[in-house]
C-alpha positions in Angstrom: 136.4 193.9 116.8 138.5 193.6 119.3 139.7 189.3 120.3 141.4 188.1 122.6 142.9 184.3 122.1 144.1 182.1 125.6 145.5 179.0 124.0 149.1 177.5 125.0 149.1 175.5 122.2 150.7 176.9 119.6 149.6 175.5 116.5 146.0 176.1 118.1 146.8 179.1 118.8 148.1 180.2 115.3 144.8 178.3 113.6 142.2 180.7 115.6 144.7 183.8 114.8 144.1 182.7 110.9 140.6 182.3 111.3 139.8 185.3 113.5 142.1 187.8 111.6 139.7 188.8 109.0 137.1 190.1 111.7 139.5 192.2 113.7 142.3 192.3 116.3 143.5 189.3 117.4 145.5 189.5 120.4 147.0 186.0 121.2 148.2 184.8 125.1 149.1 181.1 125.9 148.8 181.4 129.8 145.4 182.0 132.1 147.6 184.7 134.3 147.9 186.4 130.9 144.7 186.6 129.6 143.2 187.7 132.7 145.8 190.6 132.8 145.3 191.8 129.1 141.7 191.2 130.3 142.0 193.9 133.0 143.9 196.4 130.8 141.7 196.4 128.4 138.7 197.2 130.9 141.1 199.9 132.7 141.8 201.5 128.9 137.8 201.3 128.3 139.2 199.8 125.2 136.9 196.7 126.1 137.9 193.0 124.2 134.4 192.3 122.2 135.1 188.5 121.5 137.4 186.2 124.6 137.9 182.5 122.8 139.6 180.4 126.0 140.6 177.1 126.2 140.0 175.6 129.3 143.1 173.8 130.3 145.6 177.2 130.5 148.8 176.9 132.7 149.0 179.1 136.1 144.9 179.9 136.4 142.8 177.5 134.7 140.4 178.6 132.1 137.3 178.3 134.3 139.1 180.4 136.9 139.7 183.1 134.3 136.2 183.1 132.9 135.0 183.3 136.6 138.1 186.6 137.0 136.4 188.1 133.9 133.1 188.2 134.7 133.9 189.3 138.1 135.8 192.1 136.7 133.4 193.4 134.0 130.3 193.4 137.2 133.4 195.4 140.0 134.8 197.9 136.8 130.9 198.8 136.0 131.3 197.6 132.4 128.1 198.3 130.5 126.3 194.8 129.8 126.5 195.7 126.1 129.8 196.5 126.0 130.8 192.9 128.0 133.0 190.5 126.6 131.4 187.5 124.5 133.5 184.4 125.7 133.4 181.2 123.9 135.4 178.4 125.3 137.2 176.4 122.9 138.1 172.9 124.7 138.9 169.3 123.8 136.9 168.7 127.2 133.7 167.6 126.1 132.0 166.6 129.6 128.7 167.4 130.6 129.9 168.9 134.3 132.3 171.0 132.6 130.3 172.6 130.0 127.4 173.4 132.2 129.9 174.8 135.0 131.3 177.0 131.9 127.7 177.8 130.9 126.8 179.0 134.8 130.2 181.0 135.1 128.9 183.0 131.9 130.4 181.7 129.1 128.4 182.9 125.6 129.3 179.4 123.6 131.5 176.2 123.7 133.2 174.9 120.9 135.0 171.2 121.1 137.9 171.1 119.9 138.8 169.9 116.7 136.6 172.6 114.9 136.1 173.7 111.4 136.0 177.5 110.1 131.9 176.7 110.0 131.9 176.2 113.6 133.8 179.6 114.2 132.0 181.4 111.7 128.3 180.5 113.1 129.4 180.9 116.7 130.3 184.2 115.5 126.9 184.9 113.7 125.0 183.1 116.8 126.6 185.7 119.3 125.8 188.9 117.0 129.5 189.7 116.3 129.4 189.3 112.6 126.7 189.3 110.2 128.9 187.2 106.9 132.2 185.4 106.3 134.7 187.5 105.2 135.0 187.3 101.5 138.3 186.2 99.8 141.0 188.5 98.7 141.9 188.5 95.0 
């Protein structure tokens, strides 16, 4: 599986690396410019992200704005619905406006921020991208 992580905090950022690491390829960005351009890439490379975890309050393009970009680029680039991004906001914003703007822009599910490993782990399972929590290593 192919992630891609929009954070600008770092420690946030490193904590969703840890967690996601075990399901695939975590690619980490800490501004909404950013994301949106690995975004793109990754559509023009057909080499498609499968899981977009963005926090909502990114410097230069907020993360509405890049959920809004993504979506918008997947429907222009033709990318097959199956093969679209699942995107799962991960905010300290907890407001009703915001989530259901999120929602209406396309957003797959909306963690609050601060989360436990559960909370990853079953938005994962909710959104079909894994089927079990990776087992420890020995």
């Amino acid at each position: 599986m192919r992630i891609l992580v929009a954070e600008d905090v770092q420690l946030m950022q490193k904590l969703l690396k840890r967690l996601l690491d075990p399901f695939g390829e975590v690619t980490l960005v800490k501004t909404g410019r950013e994301a949106f351009s690995r975004f793109q890439e990754a559509i023009n490379s057909k080499k498609y992200f499968n899981l977009v975890c963005l926090d909502l309050n990114l410097p230069e393009i907020n993360g509405l704005e890049v959920l809004k970009n993504i979506r918008a680029a997947e429907k222009l680039n033709h990318v097959p619905i199956k093969e679209r991004a699942k995107v799962v906001v991960v905010s300290s914003t907890n407001d009703a406006d915001v989530v259901m703007k999120a929602i209406n822009l396309g957003c797959n599910g909306y963690i609050v921020k601060p989360f436990s490993k559960d909370k990853i782990i079953s938005e994962l399972k909710k959104l079909g991208l894994i089927s079990s929590a990776p087992q420890p290593q020995n």
